[in-house]
C-alpha positions in Angstrom: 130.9 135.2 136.5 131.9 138.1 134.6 128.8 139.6 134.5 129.0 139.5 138.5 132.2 140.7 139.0 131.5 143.6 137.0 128.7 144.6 138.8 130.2 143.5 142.2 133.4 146.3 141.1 130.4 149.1 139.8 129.0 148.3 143.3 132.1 149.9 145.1 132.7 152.5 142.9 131.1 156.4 143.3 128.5 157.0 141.0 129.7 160.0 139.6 133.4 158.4 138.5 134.3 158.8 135.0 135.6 154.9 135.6 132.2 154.1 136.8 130.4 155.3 133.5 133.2 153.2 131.6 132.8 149.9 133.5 129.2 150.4 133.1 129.6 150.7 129.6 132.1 147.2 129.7 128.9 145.6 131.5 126.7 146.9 128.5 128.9 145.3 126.5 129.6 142.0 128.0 125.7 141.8 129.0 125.0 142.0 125.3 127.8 139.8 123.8 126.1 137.0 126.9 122.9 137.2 125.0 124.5 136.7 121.6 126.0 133.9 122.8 123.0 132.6 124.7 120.9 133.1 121.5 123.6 131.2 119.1 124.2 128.3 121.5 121.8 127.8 124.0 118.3 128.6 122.5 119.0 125.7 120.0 119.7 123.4 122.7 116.5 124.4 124.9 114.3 124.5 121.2 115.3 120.6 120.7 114.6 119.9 124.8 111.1 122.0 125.4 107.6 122.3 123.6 107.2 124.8 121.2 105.4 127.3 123.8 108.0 126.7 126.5 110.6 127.7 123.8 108.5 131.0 123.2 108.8 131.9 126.8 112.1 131.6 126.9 113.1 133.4 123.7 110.5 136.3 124.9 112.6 136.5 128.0 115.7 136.5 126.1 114.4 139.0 124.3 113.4 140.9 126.5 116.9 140.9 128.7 118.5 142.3 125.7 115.6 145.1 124.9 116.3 146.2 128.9 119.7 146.0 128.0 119.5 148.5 124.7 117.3 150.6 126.9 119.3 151.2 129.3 122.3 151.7 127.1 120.0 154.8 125.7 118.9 156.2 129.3 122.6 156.4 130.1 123.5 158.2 126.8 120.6 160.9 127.5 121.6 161.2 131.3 125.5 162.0 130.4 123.6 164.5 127.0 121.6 165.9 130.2 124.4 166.6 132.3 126.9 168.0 129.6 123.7 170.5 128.7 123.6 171.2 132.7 127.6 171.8 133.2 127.5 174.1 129.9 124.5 176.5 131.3 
C-alpha cells in the first residue's frame, strides 16, 4: 500500500521537481526494505509450501525485483551526474 501511494503521489508530481527526485529516492528505499522483508519472512514460508524448483523461480524473481531496483537506483545517480555536467557547461 505504501509502495502504491508513493508511486500514485510521483505520478502527480513534475518530473523535473527536486521533491520528485526525493520521493523517488523514498520509493527506492521502501522498494528495497519490501524485498528485505519479503526475503526474511516470506521466502521461508513459500520454501516449506512449494517444490524445490517452484522455490527457485520465485527467489530468481525476487532477485531479480531487487537487481531492477539497484539499477535503477544507478541510472538515476548518472542522469542527475549528467545534468549537473550539462547546467555547469
Amino acid at each position: 500500500k505504501e509502495l502504491r501511494a508513493t508511486l500514485a503521489e510521483l505520478d502527480a508530481m513534475p518530473k523535473n521537481d527536486q521533491a520528485f527526485s526525493e520521493k523517488l529516492t523514498e520509493l527506492q528505499k521502501a522498494f528495497r526494505q519490501h524485498a528485505r522483508d519479503e526475503k526474511k519472512e516470506l521466502l521461508p514460508a513459500v520454501q516449506r509450501a512449494l517444490s524445490d524448483e517452484q522455490v527457485q523461480d520465485v527467489t530468481e524473481k525476487m532477485e531479480a525485483g531487487v537487481a531492477e531496483a539497484e539499477q535503477a537506483k544507478q541510472d538515476e545517480a548518472e542522469q542527475r551526474r549528467a545534468k549537473a555536467r550539462q547546467e555547469r557547461e
